[in-house]
N, C-alpha and C positions, 0 to 999 in steps of 0.2 A: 721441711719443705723438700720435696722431690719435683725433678728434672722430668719432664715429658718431651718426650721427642716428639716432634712436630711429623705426622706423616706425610714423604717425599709423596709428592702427585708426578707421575708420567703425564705431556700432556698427550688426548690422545689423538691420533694421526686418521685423515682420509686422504684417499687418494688424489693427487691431482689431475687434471684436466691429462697431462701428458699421460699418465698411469693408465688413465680410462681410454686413450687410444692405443696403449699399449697392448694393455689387457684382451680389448676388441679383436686387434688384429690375432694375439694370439689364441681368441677363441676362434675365430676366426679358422685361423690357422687348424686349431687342433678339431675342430669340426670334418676339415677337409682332411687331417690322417685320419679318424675316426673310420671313414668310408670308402678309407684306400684298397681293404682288401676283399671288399667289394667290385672292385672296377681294377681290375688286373690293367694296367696302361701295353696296349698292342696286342692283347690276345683274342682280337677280333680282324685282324690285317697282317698276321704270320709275324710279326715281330715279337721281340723277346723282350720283356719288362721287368721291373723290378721280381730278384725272385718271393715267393711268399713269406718267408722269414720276415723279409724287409719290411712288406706288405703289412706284418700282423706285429710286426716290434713299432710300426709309424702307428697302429689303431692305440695299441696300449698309451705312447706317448700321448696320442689325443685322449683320450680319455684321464689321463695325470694332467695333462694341461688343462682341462676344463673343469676339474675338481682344483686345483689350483689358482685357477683363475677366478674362482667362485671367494674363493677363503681372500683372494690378495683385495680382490673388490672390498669386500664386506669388512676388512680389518686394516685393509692397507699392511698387514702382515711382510715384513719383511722377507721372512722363510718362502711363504710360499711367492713371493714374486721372483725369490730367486730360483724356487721350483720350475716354476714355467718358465723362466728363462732358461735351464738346462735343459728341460725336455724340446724347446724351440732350436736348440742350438744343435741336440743329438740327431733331432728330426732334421733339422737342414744337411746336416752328417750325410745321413742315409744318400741323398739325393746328390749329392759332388760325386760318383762316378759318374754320372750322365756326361760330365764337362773330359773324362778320358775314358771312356770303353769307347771305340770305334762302331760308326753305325748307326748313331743315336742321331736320331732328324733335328735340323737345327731348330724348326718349333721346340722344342721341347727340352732343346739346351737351352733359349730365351727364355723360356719361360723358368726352368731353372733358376737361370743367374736373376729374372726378377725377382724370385721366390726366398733366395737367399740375402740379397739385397733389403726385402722388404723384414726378414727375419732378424736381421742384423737392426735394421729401425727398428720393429718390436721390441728386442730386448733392449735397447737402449731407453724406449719408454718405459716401458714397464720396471726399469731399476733407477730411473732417474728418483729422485727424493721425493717423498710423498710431503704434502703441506701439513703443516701442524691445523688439526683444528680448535678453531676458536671457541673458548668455553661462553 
């Protein structure tokens, strides 16, 4: 008589509600680096904006956030939710000089510290625990 191990089931995981506003916002999010270095911020009113580097390191980020965000949707993937959480967190990076280079219109430090505000909720949705689903 032989022993059969019984095979261990994972159960498996979908997103939760909080995941799915998580996620949103940081496609969201990564829609709007995506098309950052399109729209140069002040290079139409003599003002000096992010330089291009920034510009085209925040497109790359969107573009990893939105392939990210695609996998964490569909898998509820741990990996890639914490994907998008670091590319949300470097992309908010980029954007904290606005709050100390002298010069910067306070539009656009408001909108800043919304933007990092609202990144800081992202990622906290999007790594909050995803629900077990129900077989």
């Amino acid at each position: 008589m032989t022993a059969q191990a019984s095979p261990v089931t994972v159960p498996a995981r979908a997103p939760s509600t909080r995941n799915k506003i998580g996620l949103v916002l940081a496609a969201l999010f990564g829609l709007g680096d995506l098309s950052s270095p399109f729209t140069p911020v002040g290079a139409d009113d003599g003002q000096a904006g992010p330089p291009m580097p920034v510009l085209v390191a925040d497109a790359v980020l969107g573009v990893v956030t939105l392939v990210a965000v695609v996998f964490a949707w569909r898998s509820a993937s741990r990996v890639a939710a914490r994907i998008v959480a670091g590319t949300r967190i470097l992309s908010a990076l980029t954007a904290l000089p606005a709050f100390f280079v002298s010069g910067v219109p306070a539009p656009v430090v408001a909108l800043v510290a919304v933007t990092v505000v609202l990144t800081i909720v992202c990622v906290v949705l999007v790594l909050a625990p995803p629900r077990e689903r129900t077989a």
